[in-house]
Structures are given as structure tokens and as C-alpha cells.
C-alpha positions as CSV (number, residue, x, y, z in Angstrom):
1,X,17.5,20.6,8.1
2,X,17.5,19.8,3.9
3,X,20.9,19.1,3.0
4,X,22.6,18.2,6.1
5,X,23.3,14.8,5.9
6,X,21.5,13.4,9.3
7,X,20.3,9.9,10.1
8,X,16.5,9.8,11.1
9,X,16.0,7.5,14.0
10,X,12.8,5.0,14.3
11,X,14.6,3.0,17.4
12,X,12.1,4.7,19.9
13,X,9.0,4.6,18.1
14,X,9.6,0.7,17.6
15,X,10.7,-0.4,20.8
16,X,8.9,1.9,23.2
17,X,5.6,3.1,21.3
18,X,4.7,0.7,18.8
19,X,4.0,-1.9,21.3
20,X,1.9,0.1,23.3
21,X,0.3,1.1,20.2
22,X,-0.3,-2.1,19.3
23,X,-1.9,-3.7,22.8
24,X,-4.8,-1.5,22.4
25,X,-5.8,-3.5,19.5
26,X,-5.6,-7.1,21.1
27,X,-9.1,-8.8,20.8
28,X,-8.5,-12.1,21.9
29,X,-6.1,-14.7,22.8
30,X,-4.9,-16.1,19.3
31,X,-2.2,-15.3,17.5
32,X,-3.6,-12.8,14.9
33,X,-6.5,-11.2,16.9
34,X,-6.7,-7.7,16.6
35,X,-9.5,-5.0,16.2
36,X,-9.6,-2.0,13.4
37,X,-11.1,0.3,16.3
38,X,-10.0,-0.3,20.3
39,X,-11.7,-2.5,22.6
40,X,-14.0,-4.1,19.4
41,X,-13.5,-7.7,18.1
42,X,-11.0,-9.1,16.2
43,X,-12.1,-8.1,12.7
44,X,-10.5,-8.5,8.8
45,X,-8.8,-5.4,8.7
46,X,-7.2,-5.3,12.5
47,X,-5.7,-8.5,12.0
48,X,-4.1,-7.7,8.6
49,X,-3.1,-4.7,9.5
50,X,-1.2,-5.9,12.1
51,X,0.4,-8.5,10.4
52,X,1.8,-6.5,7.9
53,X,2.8,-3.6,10.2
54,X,4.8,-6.1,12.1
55,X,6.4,-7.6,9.5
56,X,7.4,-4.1,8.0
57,X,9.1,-3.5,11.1
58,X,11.0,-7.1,10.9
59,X,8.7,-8.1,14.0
60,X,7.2,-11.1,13.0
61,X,9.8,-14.0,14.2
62,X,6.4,-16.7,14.5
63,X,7.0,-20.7,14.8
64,X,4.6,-22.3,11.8
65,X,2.4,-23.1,14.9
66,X,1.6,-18.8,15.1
67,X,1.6,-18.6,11.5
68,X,-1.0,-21.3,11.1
69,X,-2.9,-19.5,14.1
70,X,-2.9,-16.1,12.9
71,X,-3.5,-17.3,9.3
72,X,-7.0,-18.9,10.8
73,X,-7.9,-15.8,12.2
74,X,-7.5,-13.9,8.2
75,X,-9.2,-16.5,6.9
76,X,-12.3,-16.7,9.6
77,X,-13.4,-13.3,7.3
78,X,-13.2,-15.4,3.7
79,X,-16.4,-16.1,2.0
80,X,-17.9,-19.1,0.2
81,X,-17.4,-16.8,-2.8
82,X,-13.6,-16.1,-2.1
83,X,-14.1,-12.2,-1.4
84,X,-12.8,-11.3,2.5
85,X,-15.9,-9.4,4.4
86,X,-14.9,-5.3,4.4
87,X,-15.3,-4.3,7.9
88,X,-15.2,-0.6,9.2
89,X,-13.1,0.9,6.4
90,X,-14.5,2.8,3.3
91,X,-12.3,0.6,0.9
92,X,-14.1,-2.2,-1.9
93,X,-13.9,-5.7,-1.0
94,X,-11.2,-6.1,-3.7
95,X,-9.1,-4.1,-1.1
96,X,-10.0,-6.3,2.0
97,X,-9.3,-9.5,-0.5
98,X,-6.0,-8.6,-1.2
99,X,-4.8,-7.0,1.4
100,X,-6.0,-10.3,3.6
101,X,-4.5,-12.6,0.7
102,X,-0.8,-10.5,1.1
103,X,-0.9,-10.6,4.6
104,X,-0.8,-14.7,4.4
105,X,1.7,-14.4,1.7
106,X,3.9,-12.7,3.9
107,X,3.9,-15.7,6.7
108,X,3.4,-18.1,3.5
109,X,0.0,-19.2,3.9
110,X,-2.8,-18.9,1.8
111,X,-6.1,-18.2,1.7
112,X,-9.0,-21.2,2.6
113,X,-10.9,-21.5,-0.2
114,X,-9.9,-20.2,-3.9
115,X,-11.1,-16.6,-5.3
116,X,-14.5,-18.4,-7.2
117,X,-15.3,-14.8,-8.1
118,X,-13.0,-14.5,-10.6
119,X,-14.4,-16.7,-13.1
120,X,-16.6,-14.3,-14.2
121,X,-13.7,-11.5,-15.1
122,X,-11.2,-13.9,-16.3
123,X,-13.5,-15.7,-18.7
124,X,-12.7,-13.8,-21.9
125,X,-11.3,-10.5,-22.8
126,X,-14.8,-8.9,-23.5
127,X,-15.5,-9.7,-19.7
128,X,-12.2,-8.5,-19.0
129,X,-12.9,-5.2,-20.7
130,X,-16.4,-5.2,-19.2
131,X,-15.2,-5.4,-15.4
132,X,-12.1,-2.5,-16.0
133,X,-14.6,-0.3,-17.5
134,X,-16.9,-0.7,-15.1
135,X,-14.9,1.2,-12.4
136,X,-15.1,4.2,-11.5
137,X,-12.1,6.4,-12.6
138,X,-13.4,10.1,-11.6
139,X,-12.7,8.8,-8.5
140,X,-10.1,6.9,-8.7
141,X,-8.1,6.8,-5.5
142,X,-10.5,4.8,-3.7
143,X,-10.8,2.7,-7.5
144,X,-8.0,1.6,-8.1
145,X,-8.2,0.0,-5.4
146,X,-10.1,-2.6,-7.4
147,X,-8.1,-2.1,-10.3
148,X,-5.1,-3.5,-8.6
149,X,-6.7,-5.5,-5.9
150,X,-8.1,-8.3,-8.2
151,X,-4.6,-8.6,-9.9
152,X,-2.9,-8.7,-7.1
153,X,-5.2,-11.3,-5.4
154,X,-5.1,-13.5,-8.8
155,X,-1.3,-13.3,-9.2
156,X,-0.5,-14.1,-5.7
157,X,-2.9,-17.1,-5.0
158,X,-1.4,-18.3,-8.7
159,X,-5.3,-18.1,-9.9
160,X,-4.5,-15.8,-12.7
161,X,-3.3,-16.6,-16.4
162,X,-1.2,-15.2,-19.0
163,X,-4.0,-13.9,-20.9
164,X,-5.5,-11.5,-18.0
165,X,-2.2,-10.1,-17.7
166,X,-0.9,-9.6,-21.0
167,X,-4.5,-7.6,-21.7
168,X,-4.6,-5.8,-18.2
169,X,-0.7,-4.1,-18.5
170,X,-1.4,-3.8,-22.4
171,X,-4.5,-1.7,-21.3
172,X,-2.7,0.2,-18.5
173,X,-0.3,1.4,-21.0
174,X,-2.2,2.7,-23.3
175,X,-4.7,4.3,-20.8
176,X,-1.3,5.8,-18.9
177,X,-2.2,9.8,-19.4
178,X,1.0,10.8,-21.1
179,X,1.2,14.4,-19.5
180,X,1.2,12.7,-15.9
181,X,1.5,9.0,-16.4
182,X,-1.1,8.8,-14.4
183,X,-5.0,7.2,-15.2
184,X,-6.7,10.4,-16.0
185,X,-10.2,8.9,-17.8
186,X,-12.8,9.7,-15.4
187,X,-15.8,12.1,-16.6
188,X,-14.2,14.7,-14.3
189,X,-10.9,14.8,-16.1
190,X,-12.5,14.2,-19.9
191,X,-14.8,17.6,-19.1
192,X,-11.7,19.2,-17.6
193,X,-13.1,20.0,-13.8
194,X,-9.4,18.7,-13.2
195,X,-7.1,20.1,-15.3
196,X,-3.7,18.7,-13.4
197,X,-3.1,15.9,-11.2
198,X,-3.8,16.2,-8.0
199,X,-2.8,13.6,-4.9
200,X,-6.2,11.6,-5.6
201,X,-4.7,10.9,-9.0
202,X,-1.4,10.3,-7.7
203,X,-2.8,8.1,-4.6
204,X,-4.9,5.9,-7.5
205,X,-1.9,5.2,-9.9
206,X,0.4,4.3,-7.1
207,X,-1.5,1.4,-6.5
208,X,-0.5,-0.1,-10.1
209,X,2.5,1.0,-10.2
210,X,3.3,-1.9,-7.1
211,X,1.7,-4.9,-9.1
212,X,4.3,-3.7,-12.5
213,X,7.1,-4.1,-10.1
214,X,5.7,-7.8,-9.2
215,X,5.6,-8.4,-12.5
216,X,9.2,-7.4,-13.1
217,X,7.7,-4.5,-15.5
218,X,8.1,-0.8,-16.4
219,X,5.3,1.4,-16.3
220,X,5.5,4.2,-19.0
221,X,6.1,8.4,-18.9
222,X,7.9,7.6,-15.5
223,X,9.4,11.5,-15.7
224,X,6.1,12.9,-15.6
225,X,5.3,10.9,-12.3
226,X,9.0,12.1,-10.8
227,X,7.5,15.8,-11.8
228,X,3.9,15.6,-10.5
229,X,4.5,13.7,-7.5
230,X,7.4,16.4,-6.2
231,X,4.9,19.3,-7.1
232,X,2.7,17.4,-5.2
233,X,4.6,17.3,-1.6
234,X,4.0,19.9,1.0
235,X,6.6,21.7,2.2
236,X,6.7,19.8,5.3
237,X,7.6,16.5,3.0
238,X,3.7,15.1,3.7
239,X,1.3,14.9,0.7
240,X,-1.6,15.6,2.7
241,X,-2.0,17.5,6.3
242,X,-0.5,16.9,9.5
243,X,-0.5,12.9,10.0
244,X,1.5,10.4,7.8
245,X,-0.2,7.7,6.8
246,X,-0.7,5.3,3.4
247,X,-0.8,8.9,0.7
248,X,3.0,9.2,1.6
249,X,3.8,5.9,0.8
250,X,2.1,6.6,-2.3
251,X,4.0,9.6,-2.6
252,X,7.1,8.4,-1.9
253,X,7.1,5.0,-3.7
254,X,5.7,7.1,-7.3
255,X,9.2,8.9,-6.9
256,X,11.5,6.5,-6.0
257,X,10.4,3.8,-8.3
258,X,9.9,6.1,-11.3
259,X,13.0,7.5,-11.1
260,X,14.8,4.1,-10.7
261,X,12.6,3.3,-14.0
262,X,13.7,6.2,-15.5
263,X,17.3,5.7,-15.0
264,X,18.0,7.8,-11.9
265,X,16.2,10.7,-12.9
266,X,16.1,13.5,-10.9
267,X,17.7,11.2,-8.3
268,X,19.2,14.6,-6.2
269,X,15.4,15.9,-6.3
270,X,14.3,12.2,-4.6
271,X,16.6,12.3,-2.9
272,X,15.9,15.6,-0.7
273,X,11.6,14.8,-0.9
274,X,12.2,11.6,0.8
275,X,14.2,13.7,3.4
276,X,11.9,15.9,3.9
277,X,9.3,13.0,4.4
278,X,11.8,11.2,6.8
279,X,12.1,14.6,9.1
280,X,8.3,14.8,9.3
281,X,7.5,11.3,9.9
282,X,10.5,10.9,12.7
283,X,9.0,14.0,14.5
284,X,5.6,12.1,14.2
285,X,5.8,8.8,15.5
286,X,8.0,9.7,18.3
287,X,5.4,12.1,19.8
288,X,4.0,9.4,21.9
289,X,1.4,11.9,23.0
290,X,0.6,13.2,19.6
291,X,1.0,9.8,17.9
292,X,-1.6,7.8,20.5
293,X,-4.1,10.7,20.0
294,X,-4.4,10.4,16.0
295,X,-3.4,6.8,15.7
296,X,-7.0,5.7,16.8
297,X,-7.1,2.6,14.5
298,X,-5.1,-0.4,13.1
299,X,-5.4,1.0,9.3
300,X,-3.9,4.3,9.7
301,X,-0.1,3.5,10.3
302,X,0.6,0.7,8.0
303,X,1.1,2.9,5.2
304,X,3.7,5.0,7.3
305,X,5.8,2.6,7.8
306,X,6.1,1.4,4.3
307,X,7.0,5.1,3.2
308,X,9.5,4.5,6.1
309,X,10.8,1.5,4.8
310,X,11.0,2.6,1.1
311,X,13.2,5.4,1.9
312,X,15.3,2.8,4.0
313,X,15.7,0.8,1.1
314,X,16.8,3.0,-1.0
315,X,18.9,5.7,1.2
316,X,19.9,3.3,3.8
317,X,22.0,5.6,5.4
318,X,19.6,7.9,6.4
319,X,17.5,5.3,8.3
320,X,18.1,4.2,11.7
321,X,15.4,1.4,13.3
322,X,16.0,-1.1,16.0
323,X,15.7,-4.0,13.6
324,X,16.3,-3.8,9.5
325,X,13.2,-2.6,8.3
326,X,11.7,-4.2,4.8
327,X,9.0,-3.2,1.8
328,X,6.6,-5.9,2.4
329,X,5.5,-4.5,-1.3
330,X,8.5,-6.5,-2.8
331,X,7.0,-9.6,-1.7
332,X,3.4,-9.4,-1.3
333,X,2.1,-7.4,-4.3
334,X,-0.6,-5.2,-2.2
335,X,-1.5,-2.6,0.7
């Protein structure tokens, strides 16, 4: 119940559930192989995914030995070109890169060979302008994906430069829609088939918000995110159906970082919506029969967890888990 000041407990779902979860995915016998879907091979997404869950969940205690193993089996999905090979999800290979580039910065490896693709985006800021405008932002959920992904990749493998980055947050700020502080520029939103933000807009500009915060940096209209994203949330503290997944970390990370940002504002309001979240998401994944039945692959709870973890960091006291839980966001810059 909102306002009663109750602790939401994970202990169960990461002792008891998680692991059985988690066995379904196995694919081999090295360190690091795991499947997207059950019973396939190990592939580039199950072994990330896994990786990072576990670390989220402050399971990962590996010797260097385990890290150097399950950092082989990431890399066994690199090309000659430096992208990572998409496998099974819809997301762009700028997704699979970075997301297999912060899963080895989170065990402090790296990736095999260095991101050669870049050359061609970094190489002056007409090809940077080229490459940002070539996205597509009408649908920009499953873009920004790319708009993050190849800063992220760049700044964590060190293979960016000052240049890119003082031109890519430069051109985030001024693209920032000052009604939302959102990226409303797609064709949809300049012939007004969307007239206000929806979660898809929300979902998209979360994923820049993550690489500003690596890069010690505010984003701008931070009140209007605070607004939007708590109009947003369903009443049952989800921003989409019935299943938590990587939309409420979204969610919850717009408000709690935007209102830090913005100097605590409408702290009392963040503070209930990521209540409300916790409530849900407890109920969730300790339903072992519910959670087995719509957890059916490796990507899907990843995302949880973070929005788990965020709320643990920042209202501690509400949070109970067997072991601390952690934002793997604070030190890997992608997910």
C-alpha cells in the first residue's frame, strides 16, 4: 500500500528463483556460456545478458581465470570490423556492440580487436553529422539505441576523442525538445501524428540520458522529464503491461536522475512512483510460476533488475536483497 513505509523483499527471487532461472540458459561448459532462447547455443546476447544480470545482483565473485573465460566467450561474437554479431533480438548491432563491450567492462576486460568501424563516423564533424542524421528518430526507441550505443562503445574502449563528444552532447542539447526534454524530431512528431510523449519517446531518451551521467554531465529541461515520465506510469507503477522488464528501468532511471539534476524536484512524487514500481516488480519476480512462464529468454529480465537496483540506490531503505544490489549503469555506460 502507497504511503506505508514497507521494505520490498528480493531475498527469494535471488536465492531460490534466479538460479533456476538462470540453468535453463546454460549452453556449454565455460564460464560465460549461455543461450538468449533455452536449450539453443551459447549466443552474444545470452552470454551478456547474464553477465550483467549477475553482476546487478552482486553475483559475479569470478577468479581472473572465469573472467578471462567468460570474456572469450563475448568476444567469440566480435567481428574483423569490431561490430558484435546481433543474434535473436530486434535491436541494431550498435546495441549488441555495446552491450558486449559493457559486459567486459564490468569484469575489466575488453574487447579483442578495436571498434575499426568507427573511423568512418569519427573522421570529421560533417561525418559526424552525416551518421546522427541518418537515424531514424520517428522511431526512436529502438534508435537510440544507436545513438547511444556508438558513444558508449567509443568512450568505454577509450577509442573516442574530445571532438566527437563535445559535438555529440552539444547536438543533444540543442535537439532536447524543450516541452518534454525528450528527442522529438522524427517525421511523426514534426507532422504532429504525436502530439505528447508517449513511453516510446520516453524509452529512446533514457538511453542518453545514461551516457550524460558517464560523462559527469546534465542533460537539459530535466522537470519536463520528472512530469512526462510520472504521467507516463500505470497505475500499477509499470510503464507498459503486465511484465517488468528494461521500459521500467527506463522509467524509473528518467525520474530519479532528472530529479537529482533538477535539484530534488518533485522528490515526494519519485519517491511514491518508484514504490509503486517496487510493489509490482516484488509481486512479479517472486511468482516462481508466473515468473518462469514469461521469463522465456535471457534479455527480458536484465532491465528489471536495474530498475530494482536504481530504486535501491536511491531509497535504500525500501530495498531488501540477499546481497547489496548495484547499477551496473554507473560503471559500464550501456544496457
Amino acid at each position: 500500500m502507497i504511503g506505508v513505509a514497507r521494505v520490498f523483499d528480493f531475498c527469494r527471487f535471488q536465492l531460490d528463483i534466479f538460479p533456476d532461472w538462470e540453468r535453463q540458459f546454460r549452453s556449454g561448459g565455460l564460464c560465460g556460456e549461455y543461450s538468449y532462447n533455452i536449450g539453443a547455443p551459447a549466443d552474444s546476447y545470452g552470454t551478456t545478458d547474464m553477465l550483467i544480470s549477475r553482476y546487478i545482483m552482486g553475483d559475479l565473485d569470478l577468479t581472473e581465470k572465469k573472467k578471462d573465460e567468460w570474456a572469450s566467450v563475448i568476444n567469440r561474437f566480435q567481428r574483423s570490423d569490431g561490430w558484435y554479431s546481433r543474434t535473436h533480438t530486434f535491436h541494431h548491432r550498435e546495441h549488441t556492440t555495446a552491450y558486449a563491450v559493457a559486459a567486459l567492462r564490468l569484469i575489466d576486460r575488453r574487447p579483442s580487436g578495436p571498434m575499426s568501424w568507427s573511423a568512418k563516423i569519427l573522421a570529421d564533424r560533417r561525418s559526424m553529422e552525416r551518421w546522427i542524421n541518418g537515424i531514424n528518430w520517428s522511431i526512436i526507441w529502438p534508435g537510440s539505441h544507436i545513438v547511444s550505443g556508438v558513444p558508449a562503445a567509443l568512450a568505454m574502449t577509450g577509442e573516442g576523442n574530445v571532438d566527437f563528444y563535445d559535438w555529440y552532447f552539444d547536438w543533444l542539447d540543442r535537439a532536447a525538445d524543450p516541452e518534454s526534454g525528450f528527442w522529438c524530431r522524427g517525421l511523426v512528431h514534426r507532422l504532429g501524428l504525436i502530439r505528447r510523449p508517449t513511453k516510446h519517446e520516453m524509452g529512446g531518451a533514457f538511453h542518453m540520458y545514461y551516457v550524460y551521467e558517464y560523462f559527469a554531465r546534465k542533460w537539459r529541461y530535466p522537470e519536463k522529464i520528472v512530469d512526462h515520465t510520472l504521467r507516463l506510469q500505470h497505475s500499477n507503477g509499470l510503464w507498459d503491461s503486465d511484465v517488468t522488464y528494461c521500459i521500467d528501468l527506463d522509467g524509473v532511471y528518467c525520474l530519479t536522475r532528472s530529479s537529482r539534476n533538477a535539484g530534488s524536484y518533485r522528490k515526494d512524487d519519485v519517491y511514491r512512483a518508484c514504490v509503486r514500481y517496487l510493489e509490482t516488480a516484488e509481486k512479479i519476480l517472486n511468482d516462481r510460476e508466473f515468473f518462469l512462464k514469461r521469463y522465456r529468454n535471457s534479455h527480458i529480465l536484465t532491465g528489471a533488475l536495474a530498475a530494482v537496483a536504481e530504486c535501491g540506490l536511491f531509497f535504500p531503505e525500501r530495498v531488501k536483497t540477499a546481497r547489496p544490489w548495484r547499477q551496473s549503469l554507473d560503471t559500464a555506460c550501456f544496457i
